[in-house]
Backbone as numpy.savetxt, mean C-alpha at the origin, in Angstrom:
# Nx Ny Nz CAx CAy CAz Cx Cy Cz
-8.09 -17.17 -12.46 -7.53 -16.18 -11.56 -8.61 -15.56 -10.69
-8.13 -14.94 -9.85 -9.33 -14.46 -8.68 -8.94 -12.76 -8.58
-9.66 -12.55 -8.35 -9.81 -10.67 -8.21 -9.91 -10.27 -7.05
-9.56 -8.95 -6.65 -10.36 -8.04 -5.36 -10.29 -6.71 -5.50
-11.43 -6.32 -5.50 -11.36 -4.81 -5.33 -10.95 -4.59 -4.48
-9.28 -3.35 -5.28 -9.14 -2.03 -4.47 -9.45 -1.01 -4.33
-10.20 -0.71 -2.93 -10.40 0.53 -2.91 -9.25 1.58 -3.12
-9.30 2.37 -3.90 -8.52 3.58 -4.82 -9.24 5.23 -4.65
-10.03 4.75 -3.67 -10.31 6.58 -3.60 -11.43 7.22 -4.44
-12.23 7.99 -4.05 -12.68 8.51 -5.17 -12.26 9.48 -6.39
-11.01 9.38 -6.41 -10.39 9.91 -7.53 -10.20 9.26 -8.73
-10.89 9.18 -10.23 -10.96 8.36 -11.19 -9.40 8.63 -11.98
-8.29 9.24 -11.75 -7.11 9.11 -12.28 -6.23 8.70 -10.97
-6.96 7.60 -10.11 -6.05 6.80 -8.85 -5.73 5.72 -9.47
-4.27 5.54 -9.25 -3.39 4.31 -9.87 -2.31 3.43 -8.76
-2.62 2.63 -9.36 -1.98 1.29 -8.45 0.14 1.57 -8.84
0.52 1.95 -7.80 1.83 2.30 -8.30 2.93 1.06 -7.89
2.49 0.46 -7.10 2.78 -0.72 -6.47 1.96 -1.95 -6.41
2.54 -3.26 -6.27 1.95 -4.27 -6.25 2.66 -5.76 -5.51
3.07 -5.94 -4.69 3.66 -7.30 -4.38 2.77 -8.56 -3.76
3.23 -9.49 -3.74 2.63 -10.69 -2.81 4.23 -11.24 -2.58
4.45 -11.88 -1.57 5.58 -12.52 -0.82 5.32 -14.08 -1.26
4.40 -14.56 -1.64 4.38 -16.10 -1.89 2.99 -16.45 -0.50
3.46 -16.42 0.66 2.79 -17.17 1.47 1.72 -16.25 2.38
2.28 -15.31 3.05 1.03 -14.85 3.91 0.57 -13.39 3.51
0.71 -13.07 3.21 0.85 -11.18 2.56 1.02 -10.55 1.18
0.45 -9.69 1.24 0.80 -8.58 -0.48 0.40 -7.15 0.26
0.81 -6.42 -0.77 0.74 -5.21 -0.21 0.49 -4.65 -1.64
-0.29 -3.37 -1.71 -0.77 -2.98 -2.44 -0.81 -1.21 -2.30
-0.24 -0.64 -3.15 0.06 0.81 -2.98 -0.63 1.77 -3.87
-1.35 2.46 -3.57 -2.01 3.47 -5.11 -1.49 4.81 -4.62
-2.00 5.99 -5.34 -1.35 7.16 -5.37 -1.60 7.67 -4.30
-2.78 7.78 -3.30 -2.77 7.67 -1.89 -3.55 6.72 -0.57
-3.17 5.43 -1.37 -3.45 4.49 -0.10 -2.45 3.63 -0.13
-1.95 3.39 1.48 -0.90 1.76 1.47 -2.07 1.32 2.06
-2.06 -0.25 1.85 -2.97 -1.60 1.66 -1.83 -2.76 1.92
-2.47 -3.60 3.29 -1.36 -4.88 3.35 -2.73 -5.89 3.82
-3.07 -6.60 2.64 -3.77 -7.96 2.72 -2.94 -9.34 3.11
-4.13 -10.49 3.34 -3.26 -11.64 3.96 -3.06 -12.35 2.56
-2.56 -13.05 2.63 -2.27 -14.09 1.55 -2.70 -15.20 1.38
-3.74 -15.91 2.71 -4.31 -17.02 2.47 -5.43 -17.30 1.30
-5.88 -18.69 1.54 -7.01 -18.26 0.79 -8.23 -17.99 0.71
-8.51 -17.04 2.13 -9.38 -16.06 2.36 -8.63 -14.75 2.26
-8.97 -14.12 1.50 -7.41 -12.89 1.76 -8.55 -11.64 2.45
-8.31 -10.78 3.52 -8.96 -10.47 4.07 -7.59 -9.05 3.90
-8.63 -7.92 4.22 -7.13 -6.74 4.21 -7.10 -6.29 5.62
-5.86 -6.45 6.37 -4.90 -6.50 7.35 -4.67 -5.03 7.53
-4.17 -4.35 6.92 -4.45 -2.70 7.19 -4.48 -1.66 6.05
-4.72 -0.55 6.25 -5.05 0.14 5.25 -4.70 1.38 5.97
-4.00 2.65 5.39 -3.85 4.27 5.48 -3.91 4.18 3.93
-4.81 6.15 4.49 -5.67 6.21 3.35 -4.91 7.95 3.86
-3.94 8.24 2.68 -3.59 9.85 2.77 -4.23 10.90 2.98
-4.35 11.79 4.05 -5.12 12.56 4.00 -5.32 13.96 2.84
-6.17 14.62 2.53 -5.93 15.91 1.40 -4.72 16.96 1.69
-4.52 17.36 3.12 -3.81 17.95 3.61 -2.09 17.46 3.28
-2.16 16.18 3.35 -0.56 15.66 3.43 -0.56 15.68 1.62
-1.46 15.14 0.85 -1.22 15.12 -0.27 -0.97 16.20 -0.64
-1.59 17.62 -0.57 -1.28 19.04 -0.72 0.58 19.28 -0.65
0.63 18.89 0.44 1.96 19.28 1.39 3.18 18.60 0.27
2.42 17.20 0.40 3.88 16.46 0.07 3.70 15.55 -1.47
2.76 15.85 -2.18 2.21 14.85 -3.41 2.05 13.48 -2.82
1.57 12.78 -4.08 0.73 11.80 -4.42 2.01 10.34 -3.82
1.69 9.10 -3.84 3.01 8.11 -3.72 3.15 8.00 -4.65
4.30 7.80 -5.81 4.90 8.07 -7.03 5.58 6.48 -6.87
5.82 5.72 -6.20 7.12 4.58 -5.70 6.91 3.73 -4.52
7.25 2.47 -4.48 7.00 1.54 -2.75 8.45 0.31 -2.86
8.53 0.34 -1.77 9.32 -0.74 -1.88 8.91 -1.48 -0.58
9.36 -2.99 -0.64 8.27 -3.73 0.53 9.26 -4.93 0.84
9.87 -4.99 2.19 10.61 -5.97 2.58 10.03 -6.83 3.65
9.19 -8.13 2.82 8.40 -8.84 3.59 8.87 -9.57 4.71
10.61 -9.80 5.24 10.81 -10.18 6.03 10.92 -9.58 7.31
10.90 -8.24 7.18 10.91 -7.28 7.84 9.84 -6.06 8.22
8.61 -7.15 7.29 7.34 -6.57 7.24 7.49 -4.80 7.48
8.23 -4.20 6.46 8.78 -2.73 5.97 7.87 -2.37 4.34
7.67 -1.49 4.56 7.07 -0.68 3.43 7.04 0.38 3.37
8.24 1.45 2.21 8.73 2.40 2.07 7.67 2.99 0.75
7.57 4.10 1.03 6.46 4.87 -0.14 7.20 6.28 -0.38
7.83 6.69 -1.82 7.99 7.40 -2.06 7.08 8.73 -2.59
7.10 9.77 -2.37 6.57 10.95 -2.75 6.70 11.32 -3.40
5.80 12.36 -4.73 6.38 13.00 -5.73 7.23 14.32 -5.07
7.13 14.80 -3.69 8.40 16.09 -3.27 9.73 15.42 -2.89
9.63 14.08 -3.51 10.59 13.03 -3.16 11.26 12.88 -1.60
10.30 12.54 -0.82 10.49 12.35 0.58 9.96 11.08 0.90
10.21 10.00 1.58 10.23 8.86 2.06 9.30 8.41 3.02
8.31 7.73 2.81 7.58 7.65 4.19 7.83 5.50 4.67
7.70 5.77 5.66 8.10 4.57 5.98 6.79 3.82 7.14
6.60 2.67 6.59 5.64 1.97 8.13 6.07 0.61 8.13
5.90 0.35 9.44 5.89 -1.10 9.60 5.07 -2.02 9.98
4.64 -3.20 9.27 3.37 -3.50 9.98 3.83 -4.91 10.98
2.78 -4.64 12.00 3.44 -5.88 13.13 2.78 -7.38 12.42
3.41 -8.49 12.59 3.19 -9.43 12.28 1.93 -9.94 12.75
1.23 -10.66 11.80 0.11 -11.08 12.48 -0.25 -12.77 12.33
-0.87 -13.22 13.30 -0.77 -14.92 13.50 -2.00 -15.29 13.37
């Protein structure tokens, strides 16, 4: 098997709350405040990254939840004030 560090923040109780790969070009990777969408080849290189700021985490907690609809390249991140954040990432060739 092959590895990659995620960056997780400097917070030592940061947890991976999410985890997918689609099979062919993408995974996405969610911790308590970063979304992460790597490629899937087999160079996997990471494609984008938001990294929560202290302020929003204050406001609205940590991501608690993700859900990830790779055909629609959609990725929903739930909050612990249970509010919804949503992004989409544009396809890339």
């Amino acid at each position: 098997p092959r590895s990659y560090r995620i960056y997780a923040g400097p917070d030592p109780d940061e947890e991976v709350v999410y985890a997918s790969f689609n099979g062919s070009d993408s995974f996405v990777v969610v911790t308590n405040t970063t979304v992460q969408l790597w490629s899937g080849g087999q160079q996997r290189l990471k494609l984008g990254e938001l990294v929560r700021d202290a302020e929003s985490l204050q406001n609205e907690g940590r991501n608690v939840k993700a859900w990830w609809c790779p055909s629609r390249r959609v990725i929903a991140v739930a909050v612990r004030t249970q509010q919804l954040h949503h992004f989409i990432w544009p396809k890339v060739s």
